[in-house]
BALOBA-1460 file (C-alpha; in Angstrom, 3 decimals):
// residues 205
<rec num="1" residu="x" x="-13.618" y="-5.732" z="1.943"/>
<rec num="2" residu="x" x="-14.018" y="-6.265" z="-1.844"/>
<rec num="3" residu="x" x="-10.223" y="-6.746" z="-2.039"/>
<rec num="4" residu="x" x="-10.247" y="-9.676" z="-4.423"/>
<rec num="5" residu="x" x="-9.884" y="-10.016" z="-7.926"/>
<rec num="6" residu="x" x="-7.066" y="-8.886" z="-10.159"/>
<rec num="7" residu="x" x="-6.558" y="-6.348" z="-13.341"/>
<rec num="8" residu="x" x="-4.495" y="-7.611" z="-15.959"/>
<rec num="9" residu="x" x="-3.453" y="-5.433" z="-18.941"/>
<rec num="10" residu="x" x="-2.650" y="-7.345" z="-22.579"/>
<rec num="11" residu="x" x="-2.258" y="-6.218" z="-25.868"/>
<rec num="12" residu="x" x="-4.756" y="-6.541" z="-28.345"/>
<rec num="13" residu="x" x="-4.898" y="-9.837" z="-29.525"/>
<rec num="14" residu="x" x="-1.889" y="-11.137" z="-26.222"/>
<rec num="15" residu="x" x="-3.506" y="-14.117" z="-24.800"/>
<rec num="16" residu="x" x="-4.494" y="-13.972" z="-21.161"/>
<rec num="17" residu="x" x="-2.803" y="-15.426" z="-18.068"/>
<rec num="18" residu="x" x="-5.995" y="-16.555" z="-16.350"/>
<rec num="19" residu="x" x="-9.133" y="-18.280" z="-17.934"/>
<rec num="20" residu="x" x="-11.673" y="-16.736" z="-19.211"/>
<rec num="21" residu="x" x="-14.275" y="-18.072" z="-16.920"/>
<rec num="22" residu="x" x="-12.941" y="-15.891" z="-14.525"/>
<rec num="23" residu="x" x="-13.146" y="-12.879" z="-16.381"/>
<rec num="24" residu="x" x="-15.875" y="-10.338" z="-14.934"/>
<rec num="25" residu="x" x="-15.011" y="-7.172" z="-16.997"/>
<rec num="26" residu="x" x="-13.256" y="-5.685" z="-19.926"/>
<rec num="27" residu="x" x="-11.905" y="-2.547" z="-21.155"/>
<rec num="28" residu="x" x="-10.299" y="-2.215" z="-24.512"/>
<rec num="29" residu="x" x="-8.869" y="0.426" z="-26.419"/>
<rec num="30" residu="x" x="-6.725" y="0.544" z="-29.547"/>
<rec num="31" residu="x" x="-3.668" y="0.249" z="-27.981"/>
<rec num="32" residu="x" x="-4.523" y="-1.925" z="-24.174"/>
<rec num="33" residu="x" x="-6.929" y="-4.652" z="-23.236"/>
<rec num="34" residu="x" x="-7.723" y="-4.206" z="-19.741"/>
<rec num="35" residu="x" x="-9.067" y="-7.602" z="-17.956"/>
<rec num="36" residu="x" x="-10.920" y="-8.030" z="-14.209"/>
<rec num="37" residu="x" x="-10.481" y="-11.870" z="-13.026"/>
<rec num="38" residu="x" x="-12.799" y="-12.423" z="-10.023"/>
<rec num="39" residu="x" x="-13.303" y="-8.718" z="-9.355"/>
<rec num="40" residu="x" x="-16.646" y="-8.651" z="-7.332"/>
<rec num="41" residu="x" x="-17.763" y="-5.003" z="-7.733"/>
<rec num="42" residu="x" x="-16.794" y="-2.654" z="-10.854"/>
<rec num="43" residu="x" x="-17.792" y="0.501" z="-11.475"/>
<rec num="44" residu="x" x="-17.940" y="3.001" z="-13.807"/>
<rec num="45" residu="x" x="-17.244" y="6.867" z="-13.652"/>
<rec num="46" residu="x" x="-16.997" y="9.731" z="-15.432"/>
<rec num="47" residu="x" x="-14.050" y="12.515" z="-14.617"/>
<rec num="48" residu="x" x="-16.962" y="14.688" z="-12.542"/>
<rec num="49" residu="x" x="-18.502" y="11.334" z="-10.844"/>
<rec num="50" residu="x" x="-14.997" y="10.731" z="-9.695"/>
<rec num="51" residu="x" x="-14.563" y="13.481" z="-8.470"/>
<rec num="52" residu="x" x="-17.605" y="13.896" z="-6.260"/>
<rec num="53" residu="x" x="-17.037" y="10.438" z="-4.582"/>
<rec num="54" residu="x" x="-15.373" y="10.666" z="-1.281"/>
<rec num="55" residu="x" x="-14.171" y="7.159" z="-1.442"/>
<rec num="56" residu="x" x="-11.788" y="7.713" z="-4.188"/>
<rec num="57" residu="x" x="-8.439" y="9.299" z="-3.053"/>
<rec num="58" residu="x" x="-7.572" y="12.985" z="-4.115"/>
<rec num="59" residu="x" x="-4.556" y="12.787" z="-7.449"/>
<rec num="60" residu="x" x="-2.317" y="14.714" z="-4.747"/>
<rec num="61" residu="x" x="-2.461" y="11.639" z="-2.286"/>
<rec num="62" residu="x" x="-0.641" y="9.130" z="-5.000"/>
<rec num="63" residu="x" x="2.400" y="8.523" z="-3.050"/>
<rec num="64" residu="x" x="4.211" y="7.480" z="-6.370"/>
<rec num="65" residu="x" x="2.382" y="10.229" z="-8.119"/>
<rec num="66" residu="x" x="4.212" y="13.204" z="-10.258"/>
<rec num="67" residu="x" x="2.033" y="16.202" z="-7.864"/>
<rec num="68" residu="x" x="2.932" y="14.241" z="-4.763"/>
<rec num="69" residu="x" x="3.772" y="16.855" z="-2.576"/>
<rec num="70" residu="x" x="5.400" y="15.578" z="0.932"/>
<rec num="71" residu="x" x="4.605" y="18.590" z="3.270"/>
<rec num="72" residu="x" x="1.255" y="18.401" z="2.105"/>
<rec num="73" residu="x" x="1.255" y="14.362" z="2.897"/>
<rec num="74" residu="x" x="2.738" y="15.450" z="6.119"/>
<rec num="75" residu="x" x="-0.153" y="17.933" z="7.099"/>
<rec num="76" residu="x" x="-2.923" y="15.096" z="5.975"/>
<rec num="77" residu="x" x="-1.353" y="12.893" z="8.683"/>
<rec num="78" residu="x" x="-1.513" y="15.677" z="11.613"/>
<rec num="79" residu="x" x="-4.704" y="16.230" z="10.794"/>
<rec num="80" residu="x" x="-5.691" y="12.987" z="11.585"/>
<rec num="81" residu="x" x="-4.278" y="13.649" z="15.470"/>
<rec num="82" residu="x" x="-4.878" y="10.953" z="18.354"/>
<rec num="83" residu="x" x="-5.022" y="7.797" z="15.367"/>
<rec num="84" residu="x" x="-2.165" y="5.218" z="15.622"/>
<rec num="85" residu="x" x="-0.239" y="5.482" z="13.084"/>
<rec num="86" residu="x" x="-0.793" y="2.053" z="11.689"/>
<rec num="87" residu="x" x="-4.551" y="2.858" z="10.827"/>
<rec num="88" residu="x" x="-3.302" y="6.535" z="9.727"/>
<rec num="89" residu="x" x="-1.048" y="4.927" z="7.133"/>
<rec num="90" residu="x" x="-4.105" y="2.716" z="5.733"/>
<rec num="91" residu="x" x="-5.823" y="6.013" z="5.437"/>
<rec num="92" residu="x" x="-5.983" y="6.468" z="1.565"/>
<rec num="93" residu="x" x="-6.835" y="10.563" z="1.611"/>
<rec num="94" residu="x" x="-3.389" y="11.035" z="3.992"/>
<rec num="95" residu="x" x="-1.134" y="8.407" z="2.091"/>
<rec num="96" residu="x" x="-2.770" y="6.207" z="-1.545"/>
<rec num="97" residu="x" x="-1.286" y="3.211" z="-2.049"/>
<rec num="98" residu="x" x="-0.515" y="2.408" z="1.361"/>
<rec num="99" residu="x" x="-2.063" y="-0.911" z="2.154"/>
<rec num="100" residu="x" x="-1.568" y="-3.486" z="4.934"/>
<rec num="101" residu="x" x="1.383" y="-5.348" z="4.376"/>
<rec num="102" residu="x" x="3.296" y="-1.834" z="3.981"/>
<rec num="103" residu="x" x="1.220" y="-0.160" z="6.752"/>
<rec num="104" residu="x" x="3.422" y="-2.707" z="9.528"/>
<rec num="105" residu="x" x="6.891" y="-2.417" z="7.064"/>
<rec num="106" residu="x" x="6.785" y="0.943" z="7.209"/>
<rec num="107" residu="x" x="6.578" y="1.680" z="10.344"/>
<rec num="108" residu="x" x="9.374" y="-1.008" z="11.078"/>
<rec num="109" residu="x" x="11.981" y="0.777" z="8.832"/>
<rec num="110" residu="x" x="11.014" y="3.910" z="10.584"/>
<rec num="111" residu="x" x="11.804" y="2.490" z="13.996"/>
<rec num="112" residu="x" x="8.870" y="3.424" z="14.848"/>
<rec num="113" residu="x" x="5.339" y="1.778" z="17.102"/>
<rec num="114" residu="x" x="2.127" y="1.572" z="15.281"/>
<rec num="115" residu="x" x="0.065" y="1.835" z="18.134"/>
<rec num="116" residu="x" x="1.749" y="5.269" z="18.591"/>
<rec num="117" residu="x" x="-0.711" y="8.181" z="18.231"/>
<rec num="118" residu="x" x="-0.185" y="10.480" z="15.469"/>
<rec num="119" residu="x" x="0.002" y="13.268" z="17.329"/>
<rec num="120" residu="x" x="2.761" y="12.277" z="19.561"/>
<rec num="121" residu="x" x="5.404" y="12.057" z="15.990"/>
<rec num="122" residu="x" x="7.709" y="14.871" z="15.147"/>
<rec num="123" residu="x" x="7.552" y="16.395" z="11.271"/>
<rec num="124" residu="x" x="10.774" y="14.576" z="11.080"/>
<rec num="125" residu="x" x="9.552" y="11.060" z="12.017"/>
<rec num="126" residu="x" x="6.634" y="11.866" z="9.607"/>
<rec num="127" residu="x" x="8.465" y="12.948" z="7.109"/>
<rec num="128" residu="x" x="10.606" y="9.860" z="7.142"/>
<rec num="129" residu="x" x="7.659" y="7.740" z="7.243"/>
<rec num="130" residu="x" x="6.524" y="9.544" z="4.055"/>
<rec num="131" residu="x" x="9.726" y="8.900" z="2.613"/>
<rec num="132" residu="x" x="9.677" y="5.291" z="3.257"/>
<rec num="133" residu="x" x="6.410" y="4.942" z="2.209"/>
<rec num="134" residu="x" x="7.473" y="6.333" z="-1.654"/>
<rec num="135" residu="x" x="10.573" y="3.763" z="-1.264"/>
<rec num="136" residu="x" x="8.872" y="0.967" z="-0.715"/>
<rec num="137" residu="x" x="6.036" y="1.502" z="-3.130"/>
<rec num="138" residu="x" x="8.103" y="2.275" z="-5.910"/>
<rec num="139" residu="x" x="10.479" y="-0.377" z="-4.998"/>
<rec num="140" residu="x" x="7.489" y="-2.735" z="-5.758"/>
<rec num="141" residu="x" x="6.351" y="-1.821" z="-9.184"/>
<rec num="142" residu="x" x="8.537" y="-2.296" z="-12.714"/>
<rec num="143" residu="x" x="11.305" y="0.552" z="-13.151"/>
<rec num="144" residu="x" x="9.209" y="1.329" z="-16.425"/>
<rec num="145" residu="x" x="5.825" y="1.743" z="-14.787"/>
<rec num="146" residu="x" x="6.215" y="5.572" z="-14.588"/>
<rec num="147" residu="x" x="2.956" y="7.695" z="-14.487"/>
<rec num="148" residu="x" x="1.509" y="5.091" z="-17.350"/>
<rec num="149" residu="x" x="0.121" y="1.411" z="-16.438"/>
<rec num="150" residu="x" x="1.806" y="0.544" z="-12.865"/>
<rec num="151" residu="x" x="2.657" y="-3.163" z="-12.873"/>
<rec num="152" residu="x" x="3.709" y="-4.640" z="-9.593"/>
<rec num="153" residu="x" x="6.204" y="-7.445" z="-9.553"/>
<rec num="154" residu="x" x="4.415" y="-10.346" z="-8.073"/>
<rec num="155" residu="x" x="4.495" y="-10.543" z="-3.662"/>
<rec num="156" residu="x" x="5.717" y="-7.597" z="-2.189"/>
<rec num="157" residu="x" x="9.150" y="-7.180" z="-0.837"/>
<rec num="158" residu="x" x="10.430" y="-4.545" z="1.647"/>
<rec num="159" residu="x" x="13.811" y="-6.440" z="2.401"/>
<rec num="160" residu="x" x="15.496" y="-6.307" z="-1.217"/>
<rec num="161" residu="x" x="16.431" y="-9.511" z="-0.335"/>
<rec num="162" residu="x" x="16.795" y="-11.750" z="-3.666"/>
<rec num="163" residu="x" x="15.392" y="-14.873" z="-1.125"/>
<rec num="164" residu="x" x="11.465" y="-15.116" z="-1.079"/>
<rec num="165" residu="x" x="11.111" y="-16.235" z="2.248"/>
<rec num="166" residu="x" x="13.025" y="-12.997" z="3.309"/>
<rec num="167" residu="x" x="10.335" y="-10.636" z="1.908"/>
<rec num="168" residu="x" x="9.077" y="-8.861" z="4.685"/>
<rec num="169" residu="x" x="10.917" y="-7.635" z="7.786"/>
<rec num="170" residu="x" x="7.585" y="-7.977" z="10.312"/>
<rec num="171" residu="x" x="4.654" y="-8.636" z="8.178"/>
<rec num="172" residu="x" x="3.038" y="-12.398" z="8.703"/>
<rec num="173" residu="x" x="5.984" y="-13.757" z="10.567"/>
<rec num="174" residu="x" x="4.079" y="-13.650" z="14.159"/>
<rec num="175" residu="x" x="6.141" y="-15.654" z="16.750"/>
<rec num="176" residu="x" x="9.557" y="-15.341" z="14.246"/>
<rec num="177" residu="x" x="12.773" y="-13.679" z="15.192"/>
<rec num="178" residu="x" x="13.315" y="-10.170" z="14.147"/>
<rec num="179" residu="x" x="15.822" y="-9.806" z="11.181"/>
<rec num="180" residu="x" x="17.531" y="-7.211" z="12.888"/>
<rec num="181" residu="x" x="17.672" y="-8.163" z="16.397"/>
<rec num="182" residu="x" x="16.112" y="-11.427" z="17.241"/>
<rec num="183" residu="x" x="13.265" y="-10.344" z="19.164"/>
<rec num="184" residu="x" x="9.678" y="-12.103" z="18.361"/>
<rec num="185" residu="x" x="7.641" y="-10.456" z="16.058"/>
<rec num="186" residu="x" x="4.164" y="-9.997" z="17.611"/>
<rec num="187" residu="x" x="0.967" y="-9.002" z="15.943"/>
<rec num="188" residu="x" x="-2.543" y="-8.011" z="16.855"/>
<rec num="189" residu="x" x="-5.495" y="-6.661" z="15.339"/>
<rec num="190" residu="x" x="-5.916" y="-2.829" z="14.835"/>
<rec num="191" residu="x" x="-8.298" y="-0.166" z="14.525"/>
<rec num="192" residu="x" x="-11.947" y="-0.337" z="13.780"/>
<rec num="193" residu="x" x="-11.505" y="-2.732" z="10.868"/>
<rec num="194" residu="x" x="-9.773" y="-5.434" z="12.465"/>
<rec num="195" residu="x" x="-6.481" y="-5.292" z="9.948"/>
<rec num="196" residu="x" x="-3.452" y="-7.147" z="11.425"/>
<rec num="197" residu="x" x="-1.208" y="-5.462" z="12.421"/>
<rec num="198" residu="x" x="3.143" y="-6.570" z="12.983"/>
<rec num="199" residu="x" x="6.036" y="-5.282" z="15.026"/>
<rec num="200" residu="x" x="9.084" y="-5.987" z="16.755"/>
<rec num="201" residu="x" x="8.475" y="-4.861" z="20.633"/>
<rec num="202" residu="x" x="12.387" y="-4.308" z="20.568"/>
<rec num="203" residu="x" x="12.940" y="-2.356" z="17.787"/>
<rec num="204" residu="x" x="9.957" y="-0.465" z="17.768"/>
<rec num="205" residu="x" x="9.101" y="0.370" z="21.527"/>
């Protein structure tokens, strides 16, 4: 799914974190050194280019973007209608920056099943889902990230639990009690790219 490989930004002259054997690609300016390790497909675009390729998400779909706009976030997930909501959330154009492991924590703080079809949500579950969706996000990058570089913290955390181990309420803990009311968290594969997908069957019927 060309999902591996990692961007690193230094300073000029800062030495890098991973060797550079693994570097495939680098972009300096005066000020940043920008460094792909193990990225296996870069490429290159002008502001029009960008523009013109579908696959890129719109500026306005940046959940922790300045322009994000929530009623409009709201109206790209009706339109997407009879999807479950777990493969609506992965959908970039509706929600950017949305990925897996937040796809199934979301919709566990929302109370709410991802096998649910859009359709059948309120505006007020959707706009709470939108709302958790910019809380978790921004819970996961450094305080100083603002609209400059965003630098995540390392594994993600929807918890704010200080232990490690208590990352993630549902995501990858398959077969493990729920943190909130003991019930086993199940999983199963979703939508027409197979990602996995976690709940609790009690707290999320």
């Amino acid at each position: 799914m060309l999902m591996s490989g990692s961007w690193h930004i230094y300073r000029p002259g800062e030495r890098w974190q991973q060797p550079a054997a693994d570097m495939r690609i680098v972009i300096e300016t005066s000020d940043f050194v920008a460094v792909g390790f193990n990225v296996p497909l870069a490429e290159m675009h002008t502001e029009q280019s960008m523009a013109r390729d579908r696959r890129i998400p719109p500026v306005a779909s940046d959940v922790l973007g300045r322009g994000f706009d929530e009623d409009s976030a709201i109206e790209r997930l009706l339109s997407l209608g009879d999807m479950e909501l777990g493969e609506a959330l992965l959908r970039q154009k509706a929600l950017a920056g949305v990925g897996n492991v937040f796809k199934s924590e979301i919709c566990f703080a929302a109370r709410l099943n991802p096998f649910r079809r859009v359709v059948s949500l309120t505006r007020g579950q959707l706009s709470e889902i939108v709302s958790i969706a910019r809380r978790q996000l921004a819970d996961n990058v450094l305080e100083d990230s603002d609209d400059r570089i965003v630098t995540y913290r390392g594994g993600r955390r929807t918890t704010r639990r200080s232990d490690p181990g208590e990352g993630h309420w549902v995501y990858g803990r398959t077969g493990q009690t729920c943190r909130r009311c003991g019930e086993l968290i199940c999983s199963r594969l979703q939508g027409a790219d197979a990602r996995a997908t976690y709940w609790c069957p009690q707290c999320q019927r």
